[in-house]
C-alpha positions as CSV (number, residue, x, y, z in Angstrom):
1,X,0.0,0.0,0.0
2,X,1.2,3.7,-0.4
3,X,1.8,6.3,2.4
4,X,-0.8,7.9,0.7
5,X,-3.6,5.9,1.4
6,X,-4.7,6.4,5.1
7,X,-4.5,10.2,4.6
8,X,-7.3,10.0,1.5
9,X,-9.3,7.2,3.3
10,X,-9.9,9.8,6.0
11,X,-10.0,12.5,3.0
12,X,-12.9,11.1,1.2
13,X,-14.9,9.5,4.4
14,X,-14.5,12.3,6.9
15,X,-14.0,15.0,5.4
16,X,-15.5,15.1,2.1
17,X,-18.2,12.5,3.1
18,X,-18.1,10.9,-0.4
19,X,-17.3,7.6,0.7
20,X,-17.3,4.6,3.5
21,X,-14.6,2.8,5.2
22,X,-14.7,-1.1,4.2
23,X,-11.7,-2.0,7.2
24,X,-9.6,0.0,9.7
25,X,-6.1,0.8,8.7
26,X,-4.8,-1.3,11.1
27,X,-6.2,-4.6,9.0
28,X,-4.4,-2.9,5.8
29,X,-3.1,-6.6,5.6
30,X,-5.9,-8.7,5.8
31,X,-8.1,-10.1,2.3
32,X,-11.8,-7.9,2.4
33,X,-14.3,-10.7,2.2
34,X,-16.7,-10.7,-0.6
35,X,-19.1,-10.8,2.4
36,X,-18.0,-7.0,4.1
37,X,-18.0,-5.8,0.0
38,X,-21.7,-7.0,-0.2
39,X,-22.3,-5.4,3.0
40,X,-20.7,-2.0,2.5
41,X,-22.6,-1.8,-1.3
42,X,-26.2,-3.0,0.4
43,X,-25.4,0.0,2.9
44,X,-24.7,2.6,0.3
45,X,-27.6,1.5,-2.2
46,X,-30.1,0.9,0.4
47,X,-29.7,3.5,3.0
48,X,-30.2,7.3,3.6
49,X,-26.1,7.6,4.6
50,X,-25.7,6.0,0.7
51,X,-28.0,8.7,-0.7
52,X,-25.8,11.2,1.6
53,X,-22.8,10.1,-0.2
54,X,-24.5,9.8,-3.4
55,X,-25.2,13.4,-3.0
56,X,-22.7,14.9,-2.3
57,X,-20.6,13.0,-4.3
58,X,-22.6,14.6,-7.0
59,X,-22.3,18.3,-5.6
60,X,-18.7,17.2,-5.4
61,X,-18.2,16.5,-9.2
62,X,-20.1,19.3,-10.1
63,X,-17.7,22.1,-8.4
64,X,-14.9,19.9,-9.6
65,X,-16.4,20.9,-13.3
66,X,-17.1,24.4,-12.3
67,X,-13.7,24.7,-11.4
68,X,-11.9,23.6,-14.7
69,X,-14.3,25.7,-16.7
70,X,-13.5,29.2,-18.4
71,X,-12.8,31.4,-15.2
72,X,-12.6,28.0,-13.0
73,X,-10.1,28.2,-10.2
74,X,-8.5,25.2,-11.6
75,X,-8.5,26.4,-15.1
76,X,-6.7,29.4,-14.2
77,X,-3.8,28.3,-11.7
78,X,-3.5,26.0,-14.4
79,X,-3.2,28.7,-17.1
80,X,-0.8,30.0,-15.2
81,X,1.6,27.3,-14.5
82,X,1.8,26.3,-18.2
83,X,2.5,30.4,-18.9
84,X,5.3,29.8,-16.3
85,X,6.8,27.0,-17.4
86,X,6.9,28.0,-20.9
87,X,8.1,31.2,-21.0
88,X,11.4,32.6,-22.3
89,X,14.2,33.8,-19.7
């Protein structure tokens, strides 16, 4: 696994609330059972935390598209790297 990893997990489930934890960290190791998988999907199809997350993941995407658009954020830091990088000394 990558160092990475723990630091998004808690990213995308506690802060962003996109998302749901299938095991702790701490069983990094261990095989996810085809039983837990079934368990976690059931929870996010069936369940008002799924439509939560199904929500916000949408509101999520949708500021991400904002954002790369014509006066975006993204689109103009963006802008302004490639006009740094490629400029003459």
């Amino acid at each position: 696994m990558h160092s990475d990893q723990p630091i998004n997990a808690v990213l995308i489930t506690d802060f962003l609330k996109v998302g749901v934890f299938v095991r702790e960290w701490a069983k990094k190791d261990e095989l996810v059972s085809s039983s837990v998988i079934e368990e976690v999907a059931k929870r996010l199809m069936k369940s008002e935390e799924g439509d939560e997350i199904r929500k916000k993941a949408e509101e999520l995407g949708c500021q991400v598209i904002m954002s790369t658009e014509k006066g975006g954020i993204t689109k103009m830091e963006w802008d302004s790297f490639i006009a740094h990088i490629t400029r003459e000394s």
